[in-house]
C-alpha positions in Angstrom: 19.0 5.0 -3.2 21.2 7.8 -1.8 24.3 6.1 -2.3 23.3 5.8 -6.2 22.9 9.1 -6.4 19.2 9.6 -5.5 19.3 11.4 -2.0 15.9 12.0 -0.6 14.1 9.3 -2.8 12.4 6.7 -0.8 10.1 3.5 -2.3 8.1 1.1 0.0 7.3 -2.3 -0.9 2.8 -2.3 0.2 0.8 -5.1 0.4 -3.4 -4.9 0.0 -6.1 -7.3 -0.1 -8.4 -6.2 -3.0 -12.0 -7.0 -3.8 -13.5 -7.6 -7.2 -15.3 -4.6 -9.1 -19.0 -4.5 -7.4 -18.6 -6.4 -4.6 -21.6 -5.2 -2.2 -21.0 -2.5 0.1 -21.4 -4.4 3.6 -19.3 -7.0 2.2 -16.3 -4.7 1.6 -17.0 -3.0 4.8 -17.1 -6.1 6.7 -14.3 -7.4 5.0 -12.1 -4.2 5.9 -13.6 -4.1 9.3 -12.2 -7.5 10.0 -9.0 -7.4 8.3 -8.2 -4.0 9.9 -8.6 -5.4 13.2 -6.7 -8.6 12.2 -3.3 -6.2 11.4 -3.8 -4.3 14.4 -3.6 -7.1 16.6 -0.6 -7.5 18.7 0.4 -11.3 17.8 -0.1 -10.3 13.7 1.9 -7.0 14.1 4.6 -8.8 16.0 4.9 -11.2 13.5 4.8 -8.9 10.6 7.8 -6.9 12.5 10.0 -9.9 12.6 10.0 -10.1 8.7 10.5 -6.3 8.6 7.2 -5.0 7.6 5.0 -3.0 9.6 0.8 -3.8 9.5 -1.5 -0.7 8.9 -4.9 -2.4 8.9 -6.2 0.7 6.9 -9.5 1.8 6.0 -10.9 0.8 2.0 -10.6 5.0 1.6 -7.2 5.2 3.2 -6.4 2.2 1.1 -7.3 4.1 -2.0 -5.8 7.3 -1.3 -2.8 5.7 -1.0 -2.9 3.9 -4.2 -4.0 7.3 -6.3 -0.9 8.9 -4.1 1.1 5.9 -5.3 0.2 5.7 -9.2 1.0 9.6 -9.2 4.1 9.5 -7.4 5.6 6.6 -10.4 4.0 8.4 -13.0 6.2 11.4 -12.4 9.3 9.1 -12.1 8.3 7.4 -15.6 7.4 11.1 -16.8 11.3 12.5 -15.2 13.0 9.8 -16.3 11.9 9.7 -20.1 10.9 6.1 -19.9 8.8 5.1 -22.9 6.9 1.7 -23.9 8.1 0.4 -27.0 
């Protein structure tokens, strides 16, 4: 993005696994539990390296922080930009 004239502007490509609205709480916990352990392993991170992309295994909390974080971060970009939905 720097060479098109955008210098300090960085964008990820993010991956999640997302339940359905009111699954029960120990399902989602044991869901994140295990997939959070499955992205920290050392065979699934290695694997994940290869193909450039790096495994965080976060927390459901972490996960959502992230996506608020996210959704603000392009809204300002739409917002900056002028883009409008025709």
């Amino acid at each position: 993005m720097a060479e098109s004239g955008l210098p300090g502007y960085e964008t990820v490509a993010w991956f999640a696994l997302l339940g359905p609205a009111n699954l029960p709480a120990p399902v989602a916990q044991r869901l994140s539990a295990e997939i959070s352990a499955a992205m920290k392993a050392p065979d699934a991170k290695s694997q994940l390296l290869q193909q450039g992309m790096e495994a965080i295994g976060s927390s459901s909390d972490e996960l959502k922080a992230f996506i608020a974080a996210d959704i603000a971060r392009w809204k300002k970009v739409a917002a900056d930009s002028g883009t409008r939905l025709d």
